[in-house]
N, CA, C and O of each residue as an XYZ file, in Angstrom:
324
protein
N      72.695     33.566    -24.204
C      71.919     34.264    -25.235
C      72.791     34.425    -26.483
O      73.766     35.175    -26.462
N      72.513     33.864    -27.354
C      72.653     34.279    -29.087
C      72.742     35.700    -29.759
O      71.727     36.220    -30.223
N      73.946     36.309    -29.803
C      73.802     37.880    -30.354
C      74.146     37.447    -31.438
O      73.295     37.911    -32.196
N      75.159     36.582    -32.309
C      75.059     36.716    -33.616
C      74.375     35.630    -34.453
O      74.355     34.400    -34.421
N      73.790     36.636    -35.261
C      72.816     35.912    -36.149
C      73.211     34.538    -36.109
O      72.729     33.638    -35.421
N      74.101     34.492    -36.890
C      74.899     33.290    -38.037
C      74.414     31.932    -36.667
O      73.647     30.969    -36.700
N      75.245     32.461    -35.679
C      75.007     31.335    -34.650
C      73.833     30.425    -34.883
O      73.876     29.218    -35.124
N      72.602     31.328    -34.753
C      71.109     30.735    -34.184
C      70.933     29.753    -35.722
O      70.344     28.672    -35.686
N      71.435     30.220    -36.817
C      70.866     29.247    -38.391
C      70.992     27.936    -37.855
O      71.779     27.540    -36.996
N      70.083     27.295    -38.496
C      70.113     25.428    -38.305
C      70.054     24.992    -39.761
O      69.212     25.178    -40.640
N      71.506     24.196    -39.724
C      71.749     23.798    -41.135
C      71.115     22.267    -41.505
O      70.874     21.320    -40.756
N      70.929     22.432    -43.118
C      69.851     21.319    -43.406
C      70.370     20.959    -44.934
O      71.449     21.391    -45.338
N      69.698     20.313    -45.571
C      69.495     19.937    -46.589
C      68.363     20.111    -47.086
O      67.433     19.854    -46.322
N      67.968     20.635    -48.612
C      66.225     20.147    -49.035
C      66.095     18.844    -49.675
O      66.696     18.252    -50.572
N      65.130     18.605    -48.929
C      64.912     17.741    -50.096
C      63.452     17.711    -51.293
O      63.347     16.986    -52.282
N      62.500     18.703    -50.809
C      61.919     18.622    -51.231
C      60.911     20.331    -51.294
O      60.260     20.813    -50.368
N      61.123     20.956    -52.808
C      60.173     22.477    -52.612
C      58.388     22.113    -52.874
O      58.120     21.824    -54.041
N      57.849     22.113    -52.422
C      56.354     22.674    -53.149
C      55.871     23.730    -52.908
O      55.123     23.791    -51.933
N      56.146     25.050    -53.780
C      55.725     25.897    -53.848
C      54.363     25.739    -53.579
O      53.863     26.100    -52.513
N      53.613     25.114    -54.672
C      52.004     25.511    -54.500
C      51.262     25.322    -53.214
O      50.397     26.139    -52.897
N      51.593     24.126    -52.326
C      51.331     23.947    -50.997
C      52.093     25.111    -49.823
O      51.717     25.396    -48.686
N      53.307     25.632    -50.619
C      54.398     26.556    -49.769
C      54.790     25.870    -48.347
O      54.536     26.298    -47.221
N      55.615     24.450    -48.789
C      55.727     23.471    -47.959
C      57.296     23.511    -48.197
O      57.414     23.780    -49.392
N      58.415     23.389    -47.700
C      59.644     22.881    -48.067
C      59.632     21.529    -46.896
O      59.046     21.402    -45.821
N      60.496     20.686    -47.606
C      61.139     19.443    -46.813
C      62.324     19.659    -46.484
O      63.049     20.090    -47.381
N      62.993     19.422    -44.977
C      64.459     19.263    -44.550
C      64.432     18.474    -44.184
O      63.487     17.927    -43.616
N      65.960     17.934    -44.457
C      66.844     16.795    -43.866
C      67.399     17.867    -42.697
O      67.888     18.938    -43.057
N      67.331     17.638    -41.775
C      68.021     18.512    -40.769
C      68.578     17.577    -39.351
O      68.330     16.371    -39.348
N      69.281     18.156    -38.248
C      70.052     17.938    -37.308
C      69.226     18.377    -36.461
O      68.261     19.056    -36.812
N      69.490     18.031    -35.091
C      68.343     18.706    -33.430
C      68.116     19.595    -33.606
O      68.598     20.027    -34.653
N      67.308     20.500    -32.848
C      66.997     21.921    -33.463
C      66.501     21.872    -31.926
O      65.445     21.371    -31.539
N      67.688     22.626    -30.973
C      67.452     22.850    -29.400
C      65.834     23.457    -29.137
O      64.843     23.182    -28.462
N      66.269     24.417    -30.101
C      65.130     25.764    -29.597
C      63.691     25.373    -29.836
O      62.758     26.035    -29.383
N      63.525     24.208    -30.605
C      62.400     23.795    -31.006
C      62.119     22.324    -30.260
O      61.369     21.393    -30.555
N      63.128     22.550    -29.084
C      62.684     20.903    -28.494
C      63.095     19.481    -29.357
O      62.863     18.319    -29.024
N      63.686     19.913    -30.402
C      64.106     18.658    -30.835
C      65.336     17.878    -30.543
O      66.224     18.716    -30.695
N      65.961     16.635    -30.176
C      66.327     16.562    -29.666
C      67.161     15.390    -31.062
O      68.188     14.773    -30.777
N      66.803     15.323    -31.843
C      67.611     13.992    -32.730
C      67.024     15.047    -34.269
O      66.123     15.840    -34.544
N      68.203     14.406    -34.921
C      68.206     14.672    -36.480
C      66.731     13.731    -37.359
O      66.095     12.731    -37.028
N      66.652     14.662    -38.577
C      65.209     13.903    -38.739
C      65.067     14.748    -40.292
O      65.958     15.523    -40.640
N      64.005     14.528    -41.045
C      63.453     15.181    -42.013
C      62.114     15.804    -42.001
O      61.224     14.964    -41.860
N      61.718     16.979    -42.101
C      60.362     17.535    -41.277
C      60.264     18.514    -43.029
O      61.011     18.806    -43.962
N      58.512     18.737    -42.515
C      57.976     19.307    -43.758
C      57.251     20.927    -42.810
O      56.254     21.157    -42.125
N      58.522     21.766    -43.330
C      57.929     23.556    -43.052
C      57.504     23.959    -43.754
O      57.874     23.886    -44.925
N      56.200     24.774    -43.194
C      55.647     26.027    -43.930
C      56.457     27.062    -44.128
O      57.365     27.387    -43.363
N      56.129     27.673    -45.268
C      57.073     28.923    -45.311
C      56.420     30.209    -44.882
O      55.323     30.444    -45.390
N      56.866     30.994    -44.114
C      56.695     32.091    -43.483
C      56.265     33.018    -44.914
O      55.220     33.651    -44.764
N      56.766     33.133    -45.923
C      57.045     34.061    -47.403
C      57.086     33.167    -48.607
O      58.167     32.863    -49.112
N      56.160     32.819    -48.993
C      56.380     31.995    -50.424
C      57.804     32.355    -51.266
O      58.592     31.665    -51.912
N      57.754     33.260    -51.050
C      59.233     33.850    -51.830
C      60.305     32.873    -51.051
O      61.086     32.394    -51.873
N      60.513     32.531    -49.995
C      61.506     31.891    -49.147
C      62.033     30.465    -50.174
O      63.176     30.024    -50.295
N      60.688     29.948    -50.854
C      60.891     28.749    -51.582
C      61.663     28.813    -52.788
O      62.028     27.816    -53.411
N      61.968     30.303    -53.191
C      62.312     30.190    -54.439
C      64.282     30.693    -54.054
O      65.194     31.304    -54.609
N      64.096     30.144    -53.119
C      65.713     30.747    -52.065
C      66.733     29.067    -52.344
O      67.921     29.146    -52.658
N      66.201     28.008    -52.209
C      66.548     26.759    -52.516
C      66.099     25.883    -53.748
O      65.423     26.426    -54.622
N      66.440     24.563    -53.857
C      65.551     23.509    -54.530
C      66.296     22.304    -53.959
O      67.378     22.355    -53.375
N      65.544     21.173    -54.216
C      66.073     19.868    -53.654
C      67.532     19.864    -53.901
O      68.141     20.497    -54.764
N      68.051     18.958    -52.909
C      69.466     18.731    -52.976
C      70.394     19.925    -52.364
O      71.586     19.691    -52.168
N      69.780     21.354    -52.028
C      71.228     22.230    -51.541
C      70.769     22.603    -50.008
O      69.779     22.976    -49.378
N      72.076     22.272    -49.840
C      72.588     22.475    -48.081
C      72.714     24.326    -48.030
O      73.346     25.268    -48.508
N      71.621     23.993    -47.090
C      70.983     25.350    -46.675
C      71.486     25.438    -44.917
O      71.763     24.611    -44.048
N      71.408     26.929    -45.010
C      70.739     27.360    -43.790
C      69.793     28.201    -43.056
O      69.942     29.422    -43.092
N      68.710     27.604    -42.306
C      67.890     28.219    -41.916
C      67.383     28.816    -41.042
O      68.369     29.228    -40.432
N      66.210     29.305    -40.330
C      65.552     29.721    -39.272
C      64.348     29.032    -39.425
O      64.018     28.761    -40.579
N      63.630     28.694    -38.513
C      62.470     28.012    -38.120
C      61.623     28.663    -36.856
O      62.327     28.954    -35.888
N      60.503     28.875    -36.759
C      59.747     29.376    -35.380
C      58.205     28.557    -35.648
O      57.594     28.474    -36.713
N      57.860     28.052    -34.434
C      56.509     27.901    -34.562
C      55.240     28.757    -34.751
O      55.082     29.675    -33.947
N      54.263     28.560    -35.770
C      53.410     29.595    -35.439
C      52.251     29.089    -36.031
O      52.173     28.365    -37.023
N      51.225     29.603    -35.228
C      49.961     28.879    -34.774
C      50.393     27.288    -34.489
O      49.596     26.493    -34.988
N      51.362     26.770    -33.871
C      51.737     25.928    -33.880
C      51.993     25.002    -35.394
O      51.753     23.795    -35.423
N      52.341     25.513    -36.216
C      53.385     25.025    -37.387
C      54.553     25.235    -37.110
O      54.906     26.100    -36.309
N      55.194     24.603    -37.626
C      57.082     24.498    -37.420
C      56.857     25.640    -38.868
O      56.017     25.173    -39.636
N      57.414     26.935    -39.326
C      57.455     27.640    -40.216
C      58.653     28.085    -40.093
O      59.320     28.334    -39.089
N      58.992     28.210    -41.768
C      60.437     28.827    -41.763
C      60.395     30.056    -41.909
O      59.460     30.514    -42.565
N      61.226     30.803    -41.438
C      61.437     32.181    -40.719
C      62.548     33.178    -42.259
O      62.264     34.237    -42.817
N      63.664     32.329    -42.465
C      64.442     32.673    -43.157
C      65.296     31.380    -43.796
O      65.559     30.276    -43.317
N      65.591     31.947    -44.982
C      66.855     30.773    -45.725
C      67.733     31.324    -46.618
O      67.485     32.226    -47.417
N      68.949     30.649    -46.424
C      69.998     30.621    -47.188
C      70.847     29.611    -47.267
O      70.995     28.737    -46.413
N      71.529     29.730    -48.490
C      72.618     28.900    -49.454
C      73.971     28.518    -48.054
O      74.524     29.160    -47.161
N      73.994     27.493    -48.441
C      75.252     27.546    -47.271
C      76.187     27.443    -48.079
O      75.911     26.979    -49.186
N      77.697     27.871    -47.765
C      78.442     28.414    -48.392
C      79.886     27.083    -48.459
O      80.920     27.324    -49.082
């Protein structure tokens, strides 16, 4: 089990914001918890429209992701350092 935060983030790249759809694009790595099993580029909903205005194409982020209603949605984001 995962007690610190930092651990659970899955780091990515954007490549792509659309706010108006409230869609972000990642370049990202496996993502266990979500069954993924190989690196890939996937298009999340954002949990908070506000979440989109956290990145823009090109910066290596890190995130959270959870499914809901079965969407891959992002949970949380930040700047990776």
């Amino acid at each position: 089990v995962l007690t610190h935060a930092q651990s659970a983030m899955i780091e990515g790249q954007v490549t792509k914001v659309d706010e108006s759809a409230g869609k972000i694009t990642i370049k990202l790595g496996p993502i266990k918890k979500l069954d993924m099993d190989m690196g890939m580029t996937m298009v999340f909903r954002a949990g908070d429209p506000a979440l989109l205005k956290a990145a823009k194409a090109g910066d290596k982020i890190k995130f959270d992701a959870e499914k809901v209603n079965g969407q891959l949605t992002v949970t949380k984001i930040e700047k990776a350092k």
